[in-house]
C-alpha positions in Angstrom: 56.6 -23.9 26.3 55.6 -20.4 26.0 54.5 -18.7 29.8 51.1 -17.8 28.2 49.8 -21.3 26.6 51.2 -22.3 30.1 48.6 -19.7 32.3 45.3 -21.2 30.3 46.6 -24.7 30.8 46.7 -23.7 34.2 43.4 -22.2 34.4 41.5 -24.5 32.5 43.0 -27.2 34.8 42.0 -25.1 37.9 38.5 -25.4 36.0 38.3 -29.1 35.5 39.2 -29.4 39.2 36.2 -28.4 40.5 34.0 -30.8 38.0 33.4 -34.7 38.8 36.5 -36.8 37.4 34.5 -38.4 34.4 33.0 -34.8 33.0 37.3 -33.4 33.2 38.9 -36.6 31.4 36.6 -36.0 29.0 37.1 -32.6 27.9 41.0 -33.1 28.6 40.7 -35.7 26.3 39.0 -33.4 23.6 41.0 -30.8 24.2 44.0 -32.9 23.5 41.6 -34.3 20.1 41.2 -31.4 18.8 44.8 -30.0 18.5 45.4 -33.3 16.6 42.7 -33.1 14.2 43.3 -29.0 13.7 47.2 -29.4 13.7 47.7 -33.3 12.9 45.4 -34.5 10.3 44.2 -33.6 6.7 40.9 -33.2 5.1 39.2 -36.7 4.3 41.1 -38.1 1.1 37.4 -39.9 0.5 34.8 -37.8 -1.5 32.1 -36.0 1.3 28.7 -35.9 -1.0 25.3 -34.1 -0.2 22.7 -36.4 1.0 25.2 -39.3 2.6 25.7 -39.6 6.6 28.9 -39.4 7.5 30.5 -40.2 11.1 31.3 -36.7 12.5 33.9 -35.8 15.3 31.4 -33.0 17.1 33.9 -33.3 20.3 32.4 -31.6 23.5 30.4 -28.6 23.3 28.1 -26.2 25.3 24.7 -26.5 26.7 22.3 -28.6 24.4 24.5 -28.5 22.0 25.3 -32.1 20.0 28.5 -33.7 21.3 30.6 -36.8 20.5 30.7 -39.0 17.8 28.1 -38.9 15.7 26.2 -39.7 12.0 25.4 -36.5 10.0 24.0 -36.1 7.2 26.1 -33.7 4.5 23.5 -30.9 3.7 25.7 -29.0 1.6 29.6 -29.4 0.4 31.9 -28.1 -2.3 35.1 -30.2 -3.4 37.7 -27.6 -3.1 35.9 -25.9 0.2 37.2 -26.8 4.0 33.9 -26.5 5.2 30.3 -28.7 4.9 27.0 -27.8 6.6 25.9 -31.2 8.7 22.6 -32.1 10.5 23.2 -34.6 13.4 21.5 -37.4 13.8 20.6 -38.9 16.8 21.7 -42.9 17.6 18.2 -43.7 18.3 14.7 -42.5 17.1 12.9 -39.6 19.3 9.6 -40.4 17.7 8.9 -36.9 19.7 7.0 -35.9 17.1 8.4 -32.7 17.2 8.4 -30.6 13.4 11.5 -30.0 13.5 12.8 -33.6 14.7 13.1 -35.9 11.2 12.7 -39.6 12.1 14.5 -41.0 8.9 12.7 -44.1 7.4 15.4 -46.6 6.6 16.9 -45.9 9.9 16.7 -46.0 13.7 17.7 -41.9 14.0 16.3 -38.7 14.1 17.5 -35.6 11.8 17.8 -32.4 14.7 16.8 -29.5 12.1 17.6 -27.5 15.3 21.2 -28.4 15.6 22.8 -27.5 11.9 25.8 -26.6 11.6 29.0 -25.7 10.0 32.0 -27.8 10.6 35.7 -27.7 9.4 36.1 -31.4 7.1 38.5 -32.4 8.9 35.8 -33.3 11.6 34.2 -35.7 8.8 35.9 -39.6 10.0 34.2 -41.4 7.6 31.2 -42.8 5.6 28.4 -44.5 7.7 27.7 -47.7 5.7 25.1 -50.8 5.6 26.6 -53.4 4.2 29.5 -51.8 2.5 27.5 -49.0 0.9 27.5 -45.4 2.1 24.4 -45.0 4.0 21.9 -41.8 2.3 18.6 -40.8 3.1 15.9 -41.4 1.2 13.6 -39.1 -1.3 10.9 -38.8 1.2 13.5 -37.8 4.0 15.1 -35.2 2.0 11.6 -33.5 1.0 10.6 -33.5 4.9 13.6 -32.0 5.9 13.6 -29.4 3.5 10.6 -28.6 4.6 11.5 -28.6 7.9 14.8 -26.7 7.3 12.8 -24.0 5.6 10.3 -23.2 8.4 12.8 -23.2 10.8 15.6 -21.2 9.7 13.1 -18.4 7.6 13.2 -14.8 9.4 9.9 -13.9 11.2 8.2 -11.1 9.8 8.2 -7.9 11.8 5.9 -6.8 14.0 3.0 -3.8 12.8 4.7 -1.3 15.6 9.0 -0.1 15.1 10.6 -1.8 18.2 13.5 0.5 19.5 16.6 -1.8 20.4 
């Protein structure tokens, strides 16, 4: 293998040496999942439609950032496109009562308007489903998201003074 892929293995394990075991296995492991899925695997041959929830690979990420396995719902897609726009869901209802934390009716999650992203499809595993059909959110949950979605990601107005940057 080439002496430079070599170096950052050999940093990275340096890294994971100085973590607890369970925390190093577990990025190892994702490290080693994610060159599969980039390298390995094909975009989903089922269809990935606005609106469904869809068991997403989010691996391990940074801070508060959401990890794992997890259902999302597909905000936005395009057949021919790599790429969908997700919202995770949590595996359990906050009933935080946070604005911008969606507690969907016909299930026991909560939409994180927060945590929207962009993914690659080939993190999308498959459909979430309740007995055997794809599992979508409802009317009412799409027009409180939406709302949601809008206050949160709108740009703040400027202030009356110029601030110099």
């Amino acid at each position: 293998m080439n002496i430079e892929i070599d170096n950052h293995f050999d940093e990275t394990k340096a890294i994971l040496e100085n973590i607890p075991d369970d925390l190093a296995v577990e990025y190892a492991s994702w490290t080693k999942d994610k060159a599969k899925m980039k390298f390995k695997k094909s975009i989903p041959s089922f269809p990935i439609t606005n609106n469904f929830i869809y068991w997403c690979n989010l691996g391990i990420n940074v801070g508060s950032e959401q990890n794992k396995i997890r259902p999302a719902i597909i905000v936005r897609t395009q057949t021919n496109f790599p790429m969908c726009t997700i919202l995770p869901l949590t595996s359990v209802r906050l009933n935080d009562k946070r604005w911008y934390h969606i507690d969907l009716e016909q299930k026991n999650s909560t939409a994180m308007i927060e945590q929207i992203k962009n993914i690659s499809k080939l993190r999308v595993l498959n459909p979430q489903r309740t007995n055997g059909l794809i599992n979508r959110i409802t009317p009412n949950d799409l027009k409180n998201i939406n709302r949601a979605l809008g206050n949160y990601y709108k740009l703040q107005e400027f202030p009356d003074k110029q601030r110099s940057f």
